[in-house]
C-alpha positions in Angstrom: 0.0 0.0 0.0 1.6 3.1 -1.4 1.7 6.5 1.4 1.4 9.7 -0.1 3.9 11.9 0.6 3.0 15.2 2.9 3.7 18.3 0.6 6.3 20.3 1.8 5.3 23.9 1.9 7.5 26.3 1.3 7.2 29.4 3.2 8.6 32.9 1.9 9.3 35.5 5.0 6.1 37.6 3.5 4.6 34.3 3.9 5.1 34.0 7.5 4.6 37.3 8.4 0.9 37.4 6.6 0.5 33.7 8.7 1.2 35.2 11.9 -1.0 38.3 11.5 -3.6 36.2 10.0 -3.1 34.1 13.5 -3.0 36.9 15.8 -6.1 38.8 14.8 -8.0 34.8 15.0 -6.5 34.2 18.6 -7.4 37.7 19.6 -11.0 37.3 17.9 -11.5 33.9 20.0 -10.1 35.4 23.0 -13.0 38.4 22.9 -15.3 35.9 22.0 -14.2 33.4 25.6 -14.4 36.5 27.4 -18.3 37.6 26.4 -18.4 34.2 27.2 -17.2 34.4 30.6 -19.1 37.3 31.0 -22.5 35.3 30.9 -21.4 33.1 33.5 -22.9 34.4 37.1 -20.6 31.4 38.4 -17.3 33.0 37.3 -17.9 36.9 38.2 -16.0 37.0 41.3 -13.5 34.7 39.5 -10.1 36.8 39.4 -8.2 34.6 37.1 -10.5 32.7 34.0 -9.1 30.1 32.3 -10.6 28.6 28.6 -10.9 25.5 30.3 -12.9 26.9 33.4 -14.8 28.8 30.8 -16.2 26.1 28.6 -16.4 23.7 31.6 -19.5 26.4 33.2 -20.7 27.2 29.8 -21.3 23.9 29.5 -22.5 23.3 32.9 -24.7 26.6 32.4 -26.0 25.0 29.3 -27.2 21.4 31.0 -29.2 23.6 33.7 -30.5 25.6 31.2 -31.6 22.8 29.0 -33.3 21.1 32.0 -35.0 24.2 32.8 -36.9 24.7 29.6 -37.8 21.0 29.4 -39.3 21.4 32.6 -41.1 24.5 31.5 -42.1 22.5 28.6 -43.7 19.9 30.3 -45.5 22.3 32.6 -47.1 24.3 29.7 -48.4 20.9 28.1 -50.2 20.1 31.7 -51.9 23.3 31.4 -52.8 22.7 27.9 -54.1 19.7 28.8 -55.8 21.1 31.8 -57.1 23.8 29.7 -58.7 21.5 26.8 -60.5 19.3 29.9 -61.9 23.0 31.6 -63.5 23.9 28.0 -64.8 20.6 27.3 -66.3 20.4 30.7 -67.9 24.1 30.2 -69.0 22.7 25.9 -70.8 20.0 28.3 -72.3 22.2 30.7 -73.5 24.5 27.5 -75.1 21.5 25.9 -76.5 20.1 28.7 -78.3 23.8 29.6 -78.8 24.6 26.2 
């Protein structure tokens, strides 16, 4: 079974220099972004020191709770629904039996 061979690149010094300013301004862009992430964590405002890790492990945490929260909100809204449908066809009965 034949391997291809990785293609050497060869880099020019304009080259590298466009690479790393392409690099910096995508590290600084994902840096903002982890810190308006940060920022929408109520568990790491007192935090003095943040961390990527410590960020995406609460956003994730953050996320679950969230998540469980509007599945439970869910649920509730479909009892009421349901409680609502059995209310009017208990009144529809009441009209029809009263004329």
């Amino acid at each position: 079974m034949a391997t291809k061979k990785k293609r050497v690149r060869v880099w020019t010094p304009e080259d590298r220099a466009a690479h790393r300013v392409f690099e910096k301004s995508r590290r600084e862009a994902f840096n903002d972004r982890l810190i308006d992430l940060a920022k929408q964590m109520p568990s790491l405002a007192r935090t003095r020191r943040l961390n990527k890790h410590m960020i995406v492990e609460q956003s994730i945490a953050r996320h679950i709770t969230q998540r469980k929260m509007c599945l439970s909100v869910a649920q509730e809204v479909r009892q009421i629904l349901t409680e609502r449908d059995e209310l009017l066809a208990e009144v529809n009965r009441w009209r029809s039996a009263n004329g």
